[in-house]
N, C-alpha and C positions, 0 to 999 in steps of 0.2 A: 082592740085596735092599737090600744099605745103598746099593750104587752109584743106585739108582734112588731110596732114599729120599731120598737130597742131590738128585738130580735132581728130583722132584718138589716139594721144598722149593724150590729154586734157580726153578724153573717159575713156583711160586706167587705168591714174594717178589717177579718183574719183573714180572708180571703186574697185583700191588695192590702196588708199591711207593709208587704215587699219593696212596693210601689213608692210607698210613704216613706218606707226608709233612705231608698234610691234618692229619693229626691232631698230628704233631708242631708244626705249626705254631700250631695251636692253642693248645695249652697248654704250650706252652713260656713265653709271655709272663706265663703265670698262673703258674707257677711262679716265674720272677724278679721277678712283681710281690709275691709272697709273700715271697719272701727279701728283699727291698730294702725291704718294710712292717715285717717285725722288726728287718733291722738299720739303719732310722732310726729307733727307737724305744727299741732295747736298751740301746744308749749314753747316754741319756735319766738324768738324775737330778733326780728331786723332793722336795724338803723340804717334808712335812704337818705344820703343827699341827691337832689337837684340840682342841675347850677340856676335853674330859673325857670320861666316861663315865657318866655322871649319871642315863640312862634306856635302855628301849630304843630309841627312835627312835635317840637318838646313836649308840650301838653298832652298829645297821644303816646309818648313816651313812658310821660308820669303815670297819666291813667292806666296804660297795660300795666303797672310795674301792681299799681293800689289794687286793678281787679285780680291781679293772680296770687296776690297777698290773699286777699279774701277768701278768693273760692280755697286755696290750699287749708287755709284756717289758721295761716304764719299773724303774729302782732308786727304791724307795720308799724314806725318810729318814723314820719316823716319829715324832712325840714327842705327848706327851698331858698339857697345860698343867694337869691338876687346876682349873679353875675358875680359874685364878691367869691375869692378863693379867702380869705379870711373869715367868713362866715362858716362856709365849710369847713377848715381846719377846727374852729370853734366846734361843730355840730359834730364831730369825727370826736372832739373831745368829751364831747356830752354824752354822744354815745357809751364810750367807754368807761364814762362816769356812771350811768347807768346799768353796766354787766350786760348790754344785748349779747345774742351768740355770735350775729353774726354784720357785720359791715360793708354796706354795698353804696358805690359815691360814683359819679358821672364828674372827674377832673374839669373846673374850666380851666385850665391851663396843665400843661403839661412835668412843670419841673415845681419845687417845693414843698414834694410830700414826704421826705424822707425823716422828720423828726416825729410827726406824727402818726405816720403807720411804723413808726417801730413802738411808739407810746402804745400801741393796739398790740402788736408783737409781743412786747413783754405782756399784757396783759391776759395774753392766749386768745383776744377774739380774732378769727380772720377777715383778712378783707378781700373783697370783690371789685374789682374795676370793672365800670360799667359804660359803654358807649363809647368814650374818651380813652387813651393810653397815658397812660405816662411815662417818665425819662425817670429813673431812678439805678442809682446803682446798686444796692442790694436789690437785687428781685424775690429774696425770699419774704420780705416785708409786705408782702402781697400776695396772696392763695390762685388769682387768673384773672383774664380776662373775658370780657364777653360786650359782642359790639359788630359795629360792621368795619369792614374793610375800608376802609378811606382811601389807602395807598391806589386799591384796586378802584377806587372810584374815581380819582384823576385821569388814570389809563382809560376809562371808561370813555370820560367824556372827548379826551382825546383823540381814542380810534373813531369816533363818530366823526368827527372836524377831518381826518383822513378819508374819510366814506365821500363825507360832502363836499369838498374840494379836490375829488381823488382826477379829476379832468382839470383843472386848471394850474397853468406854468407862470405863475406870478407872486409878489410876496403876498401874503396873507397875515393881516395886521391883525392882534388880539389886545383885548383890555379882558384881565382879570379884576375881579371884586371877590378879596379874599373874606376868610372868615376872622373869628378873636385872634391877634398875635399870640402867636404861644402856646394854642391847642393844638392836640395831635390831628384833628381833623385838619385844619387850615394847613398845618405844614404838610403833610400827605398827601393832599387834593394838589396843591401845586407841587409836592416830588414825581407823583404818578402823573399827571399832564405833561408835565417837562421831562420826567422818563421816556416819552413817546415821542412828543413830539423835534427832541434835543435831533432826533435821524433825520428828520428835513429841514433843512435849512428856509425854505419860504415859508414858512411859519414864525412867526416873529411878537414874541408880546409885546407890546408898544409902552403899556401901562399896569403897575399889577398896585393895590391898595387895600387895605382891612377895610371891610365895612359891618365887621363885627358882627354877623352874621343878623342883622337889624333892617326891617325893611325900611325904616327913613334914613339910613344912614345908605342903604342900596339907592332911593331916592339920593340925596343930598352928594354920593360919590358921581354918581353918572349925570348928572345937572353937569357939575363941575368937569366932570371929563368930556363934556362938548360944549361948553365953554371954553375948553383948551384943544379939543379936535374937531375938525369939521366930520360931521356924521360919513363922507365918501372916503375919509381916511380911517375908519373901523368898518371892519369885515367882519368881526367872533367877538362877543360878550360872552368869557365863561367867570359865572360866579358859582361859589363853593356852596350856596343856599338857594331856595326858592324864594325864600324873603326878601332876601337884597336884590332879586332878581325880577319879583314884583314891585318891587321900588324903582326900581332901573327904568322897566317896561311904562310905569307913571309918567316920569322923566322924560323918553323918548315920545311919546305920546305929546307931551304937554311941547314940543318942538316938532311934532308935524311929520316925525320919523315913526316911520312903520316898523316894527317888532316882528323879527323873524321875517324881515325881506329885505329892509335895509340894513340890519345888521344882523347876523344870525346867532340866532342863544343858546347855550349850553345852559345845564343847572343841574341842580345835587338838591336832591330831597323825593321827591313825586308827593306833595301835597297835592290837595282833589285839586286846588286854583291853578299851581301849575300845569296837571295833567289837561285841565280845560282849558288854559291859553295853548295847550300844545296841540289840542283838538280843531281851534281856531285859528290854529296857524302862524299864533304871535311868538311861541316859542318851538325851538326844531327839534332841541333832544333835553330828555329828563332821564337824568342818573336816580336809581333807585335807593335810599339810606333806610333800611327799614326800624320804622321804631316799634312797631310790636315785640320788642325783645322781653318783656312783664315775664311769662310764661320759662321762661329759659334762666333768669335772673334767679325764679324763684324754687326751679329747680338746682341748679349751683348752688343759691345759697343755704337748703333744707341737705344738700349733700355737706355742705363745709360743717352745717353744725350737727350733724352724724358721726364728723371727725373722718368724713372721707377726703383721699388726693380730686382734685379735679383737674379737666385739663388745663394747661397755661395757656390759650387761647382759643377760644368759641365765636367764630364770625354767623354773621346770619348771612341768612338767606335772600340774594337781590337782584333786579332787572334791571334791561335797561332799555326805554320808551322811546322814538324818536319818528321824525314825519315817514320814513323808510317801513315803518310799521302800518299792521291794519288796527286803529287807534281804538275801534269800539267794542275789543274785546274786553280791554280795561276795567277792572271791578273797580268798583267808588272804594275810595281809600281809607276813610274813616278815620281822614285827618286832616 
């Protein structure tokens, strides 16, 4: 019985050993295309700056940037600037003090980075700008960007304020709640707004102020700006974040003023909380800033330390929410 069982075996194996080849052939290739995708990747070391942790968008920001480090199998280098651009120029130094390949920072501010991304420069690592732009005059001291469109997001919130007033022959009085002075987001979000709306004259921002993209600071601007207007002389609250926008909504509240009836709100992020006051009707449109960019981040920066060109500018991908919409198609945000 065993004599015949080898025999039979022996039988079967010459018979489809065809079979076995086929198939070895196959995926053998997938196999070592797998192993030779982790081990050009493992070796990989990247130095992140943050500017902080300041709301949820950022935090979901940071965490895509850490999960797609991981799964790729890059060594992340992390540091988290608190709000401080000198922290970061500090951590851009550390990097480079350490040899990483490759350097990828989210600017809190837009202008100042020119002595130390050439310090990177000479030292052959490239860097990545990430979420943020900045103002520099050499642009070679920089390998790209990658981020969302801001410019386009001011226009965003804009054409919607045209949608919603697109019947009435009167002024329409706006209070802006900008973001940090000095980031390319905050100046963007109010070039692209004032882009759009500079062609009708009954649009009128009455008020425009940083509130540092901070929900108590969104609190503590809009207290004060109805302290100094009566709630029937604001029409449009657009703030550049959902933060300061939930701050606002506090604010308005704690005076007896209804949220997206008495005064109608614009905002920039789509966190789940805004998405949900926009669902209840306290807020009327939600500009999209999408912070899952981890995955794209980590792809640029595994192409920069390959020693490939990338492109000089990668926008993501974004929506935009508003009462005009059927609200509960909306996937939870996961931020």
């Amino acid at each position: 019985m065993l004599a015949f069982g080898w025999l039979g075996f022996y039988t079967y194996f010459i018979m489809n050993y065809r079979h076995f080849l086929i198939l070895l052939i196959l995926f053998l290739p997938l196999f070592f295309s797998c192993t030779k995708k982790a081990a050009e990747t493992e070796s990989i070391i990247l130095g992140f700056s943050q500017i902080g942790a300041e709301s949820a968008w950022r935090n979901s920001h940071t965490r895509s940037v850490q999960e797609a480090a991981a799964e790729a199998g890059i060594q992340l280098i992390y540091f988290n600037a608190e709000q401080k651009q000198e922290n970061q120029i500090r951590a851009i130094r550390s990097f480079i003090a350490y040899q990483v390949d490759v350097i990828a920072f989210v600017p809190i501010v837009s202008h100042g980075w020119g002595s130390v991304l050439n310090e990177a420069r000479i030292a052959g690592i490239p860097v990545l700008i990430c979420d943020r732009e900045i103002n520099i005059q050499n642009e070679s001291f920089f390998a790209g960007f990658i981020g969302t469109d801001s410019l386009q997001q001011g226009r965003n919130a804009a054409e919607f304020l045209l949608e919603k007033f697109e019947e009435e022959n009167r002024l329409i009085r706006i209070v802006e709640l900008g973001g940090t002075e000095g980031s390319s987001v905050a100046i963007n979000r109010a070039l692209g707004f004032r882009e759009v709306l500079d062609e009708y004259p009954k649009f009128e921002i009455i008020f425009s102020e940083s509130g540092d993209f901070l929900r108590s600071k969104g609190y503590e601007l809009m207290h004060s700006i109805l302290d100094k207007f009566s709630f029937n002389d604001i029409d449009v609250l657009y703030s550049h974040n959902d933060s300061m926008t939930l701050g606002a909504i506090d604010a308005m509240k704690g005076q007896g003023i209804q949220p997206g009836k008495d005064i109608v709100i614009v905002t920039i992020d789509a966190e789940q909380a805004a998405i949900d006051a926009l669902i209840r009707g306290e807020i009327n449109c939600v500009v999209e800033c999408n912070p899952k960019q981890g995955s794209e981040i980590i792809k640029l920066a595994a192409a920069l330390a390959r020693g490939e060109v990338i492109p000089r500018v990668t926008f993501m991908l974004e929506d935009v929410f508003s009462e005009f919409d059927s609200l509960y198609y909306i996937s939870p945000r996961g931020y």
